[in-house]
C-alpha positions as CSV (number, residue, x, y, z in Angstrom):
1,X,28.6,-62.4,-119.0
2,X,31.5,-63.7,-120.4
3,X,34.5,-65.7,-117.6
4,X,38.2,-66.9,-118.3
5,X,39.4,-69.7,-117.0
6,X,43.0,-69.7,-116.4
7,X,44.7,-73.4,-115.4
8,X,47.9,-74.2,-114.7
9,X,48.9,-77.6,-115.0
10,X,51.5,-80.1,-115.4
11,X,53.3,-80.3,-119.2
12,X,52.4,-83.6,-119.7
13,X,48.9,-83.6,-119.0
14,X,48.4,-80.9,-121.8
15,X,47.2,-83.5,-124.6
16,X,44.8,-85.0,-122.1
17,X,43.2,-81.6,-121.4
18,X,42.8,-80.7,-124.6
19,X,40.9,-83.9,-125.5
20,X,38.9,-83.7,-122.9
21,X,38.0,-80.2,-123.9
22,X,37.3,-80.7,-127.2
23,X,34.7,-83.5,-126.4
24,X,33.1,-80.9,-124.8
25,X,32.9,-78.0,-127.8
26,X,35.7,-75.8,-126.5
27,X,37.6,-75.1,-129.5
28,X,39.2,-71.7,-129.2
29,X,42.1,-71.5,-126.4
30,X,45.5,-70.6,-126.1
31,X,48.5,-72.1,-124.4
32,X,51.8,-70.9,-123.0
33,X,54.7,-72.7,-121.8
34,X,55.5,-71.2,-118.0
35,X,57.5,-72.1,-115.2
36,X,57.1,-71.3,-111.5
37,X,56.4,-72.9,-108.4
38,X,53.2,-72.6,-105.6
39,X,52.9,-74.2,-102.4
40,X,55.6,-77.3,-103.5
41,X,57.9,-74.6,-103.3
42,X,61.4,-76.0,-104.8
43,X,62.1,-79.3,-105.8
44,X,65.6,-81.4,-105.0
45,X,66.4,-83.9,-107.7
46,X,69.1,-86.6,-107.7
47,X,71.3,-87.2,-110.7
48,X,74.5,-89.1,-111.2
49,X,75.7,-88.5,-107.4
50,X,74.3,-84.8,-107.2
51,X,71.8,-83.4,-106.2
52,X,70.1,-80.6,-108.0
53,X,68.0,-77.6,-107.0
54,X,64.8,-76.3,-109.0
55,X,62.9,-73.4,-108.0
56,X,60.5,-73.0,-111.0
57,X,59.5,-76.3,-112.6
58,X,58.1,-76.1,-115.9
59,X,54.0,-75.6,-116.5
60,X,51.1,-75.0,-119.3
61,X,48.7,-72.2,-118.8
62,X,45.8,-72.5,-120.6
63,X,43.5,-69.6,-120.9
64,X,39.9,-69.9,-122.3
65,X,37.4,-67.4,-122.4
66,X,33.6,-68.9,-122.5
67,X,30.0,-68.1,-121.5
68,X,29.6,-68.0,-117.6
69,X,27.1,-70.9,-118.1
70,X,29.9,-72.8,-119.5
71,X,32.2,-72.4,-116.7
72,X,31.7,-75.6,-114.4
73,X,31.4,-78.1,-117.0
74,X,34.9,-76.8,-118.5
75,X,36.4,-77.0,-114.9
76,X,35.6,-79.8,-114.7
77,X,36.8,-81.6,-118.0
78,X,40.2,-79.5,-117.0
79,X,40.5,-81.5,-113.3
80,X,39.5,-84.9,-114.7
81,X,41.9,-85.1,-117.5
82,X,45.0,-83.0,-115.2
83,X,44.7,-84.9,-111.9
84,X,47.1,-87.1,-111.1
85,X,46.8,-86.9,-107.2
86,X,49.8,-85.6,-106.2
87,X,51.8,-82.2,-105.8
88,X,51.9,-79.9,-108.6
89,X,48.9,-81.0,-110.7
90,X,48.2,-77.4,-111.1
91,X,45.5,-74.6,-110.2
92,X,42.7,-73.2,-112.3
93,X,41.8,-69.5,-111.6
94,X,38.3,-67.7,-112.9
95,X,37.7,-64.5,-113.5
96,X,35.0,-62.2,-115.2
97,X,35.6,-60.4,-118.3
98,X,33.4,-57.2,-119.7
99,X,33.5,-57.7,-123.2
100,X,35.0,-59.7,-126.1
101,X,36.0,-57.9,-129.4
102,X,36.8,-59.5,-132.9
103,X,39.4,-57.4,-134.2
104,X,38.8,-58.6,-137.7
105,X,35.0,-58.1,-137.8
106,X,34.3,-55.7,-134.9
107,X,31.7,-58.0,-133.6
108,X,31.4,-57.8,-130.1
109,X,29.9,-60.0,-127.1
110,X,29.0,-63.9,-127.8
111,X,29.3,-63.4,-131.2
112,X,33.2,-62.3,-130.8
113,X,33.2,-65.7,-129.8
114,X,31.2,-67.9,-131.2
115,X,32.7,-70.7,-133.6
116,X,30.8,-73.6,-135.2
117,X,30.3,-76.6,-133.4
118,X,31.4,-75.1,-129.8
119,X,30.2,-75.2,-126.3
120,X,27.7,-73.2,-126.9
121,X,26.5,-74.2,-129.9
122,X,26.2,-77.6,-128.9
123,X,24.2,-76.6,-125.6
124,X,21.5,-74.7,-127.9
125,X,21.8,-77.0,-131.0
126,X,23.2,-74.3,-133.1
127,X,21.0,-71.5,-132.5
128,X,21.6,-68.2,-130.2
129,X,20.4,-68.6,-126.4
130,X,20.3,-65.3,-124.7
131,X,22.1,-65.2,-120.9
C-alpha cells in the first residue's frame, strides 16, 4: 500500500527539507508555492508607520507519494528540518492511495515508483521487498 504525504510548511524552510529528504532516498516529489492561513489566522505587520493586514501568508506544499513503510521516517526528516518552534511551521497530512501508474511505461504499483537509489532501494539494498 502506497501513502502521500502532504506538508505544508514555511517558504524558507523548503531547502532544508529537501536535504533532509534526500539523505534519506526520497528523490521524486513535487512542490507548489500556496498561500493560506490555519489556526494563526491573519497576521498584522508594521511598516513605515502602517500597519498592514495579511490573511494568507505565503507556504510550500510538498507532496510525496511512498511505500506505507516509508511513511514515519519521511515525517520525520520533514519536522526536523521545518521546525522552528513557533506559529506557522506548517502541517503534514497522510493519506492512502490505491494505485500508482507510469504513464510512460504503463507500469503500475511499486514499480510506478521506483527510482535508483531511493527510499526503498536503500532499505532493501537494491532489490524488491514485497509489503
Amino acid at each position: 500500500m502506497f501513502r502521500k504525504i502532504e506538508a505544508i510548511i514555511r517558504e524558507e524552510a523548503l531547502d532544508a527539507v529537501r536535504e533532509a529528504l534526500a539523505g534519506i532516498g526520497i528523490v521524486g516529489m513535487n512542490v507548489f508555492e500556496i498561500r493560506g492561513h490555519g489556526r494563526l489566522g491573519s497576521q498584522e505587520h508594521s511598516w513605515r508607520y502602517t500597519y498592514l493586514h495579511k490573511d494568507m501568508l505565503p507556504k510550500i506544499q510538498l507532496n510525496i507519494i511512498l511505500s506505507e513503510h516509508n511513511v514515519e521516517r519521511t515525517v520525520e526528516a520533514i519536522m526536523r528540518a521545518a521546525r522552528t518552534g513557533k506559529e506557522g511551521d506548517g502541517i503534514i497530512f497522510i493519506s492512502p492511495i490505491e494505485d500508482v501508474v507510469r504513464v510512460r511505461t504503463g507500469e503500475r504499483g511499486r514499480e510506478a515508483l521506483s527510482y535508483p537509489d531511493d527510499i526503498d532501494a536503500r532499505r532493501t539494498g537494491g532489490h524488491e521487498q514485497s509489503s
